[in-house]
N, C-alpha and C positions, 0 to 999 in steps of 0.2 A: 635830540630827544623828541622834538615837535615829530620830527620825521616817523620814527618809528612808531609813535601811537595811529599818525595816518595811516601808516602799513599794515596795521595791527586793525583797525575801523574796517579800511577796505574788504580785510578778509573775510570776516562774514558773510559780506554781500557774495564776494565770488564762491561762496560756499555752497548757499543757499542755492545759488543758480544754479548749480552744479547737481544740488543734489535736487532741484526742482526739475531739473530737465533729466536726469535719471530716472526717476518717479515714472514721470509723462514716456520717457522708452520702455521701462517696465510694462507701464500699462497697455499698450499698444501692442506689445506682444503679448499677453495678456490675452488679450480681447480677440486679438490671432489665434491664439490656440484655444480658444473656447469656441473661436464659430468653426474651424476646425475639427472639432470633436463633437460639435454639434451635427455637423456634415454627416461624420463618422455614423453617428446615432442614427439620424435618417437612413443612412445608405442601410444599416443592417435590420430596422425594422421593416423595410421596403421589403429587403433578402430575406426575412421571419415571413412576412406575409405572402409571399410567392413559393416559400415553401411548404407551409401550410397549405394553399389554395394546389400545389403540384400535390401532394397527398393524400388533399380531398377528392382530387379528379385524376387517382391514378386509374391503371388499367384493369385494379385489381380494388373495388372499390371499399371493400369488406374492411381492406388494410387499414384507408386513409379515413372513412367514414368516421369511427369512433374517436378519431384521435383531435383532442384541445391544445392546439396551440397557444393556448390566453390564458391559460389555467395558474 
């Protein structure tokens, strides 16, 4: 009977680890796909503002002049 309450104690602990170190992998990817998409975000305002500024200085300036990219 001693035995089984020991078995029964222990298990918690190896629970907790268990679901502590799932947390901690959780979050790490996580934090992956946030700087990820952070990336993402840059790369396309970069891509907004280049095509904006191609717009502005097109060949034909009448086109790009009036037009607000920010608006």
């Amino acid at each position: 009977m001693i035995d089984a309450t020991l078995a029964t104690m222990a298990d918690p602990v190896s629970t907790v680890q268990t679901v502590a170190s799932s947390l901690a992998t959780q979050k790490t990817a996580t934090e992956v796909g946030t700087a990820l998409l952070a990336n993402a975000l840059d790369t396309q305002k970069i891509m907004g503002d280049a095509t904006v500024r191609m717009m502005e200085n097109s060949v034909t300036p009448h086109i790009g002049g009036g037009f607000d990219g920010y608006a």
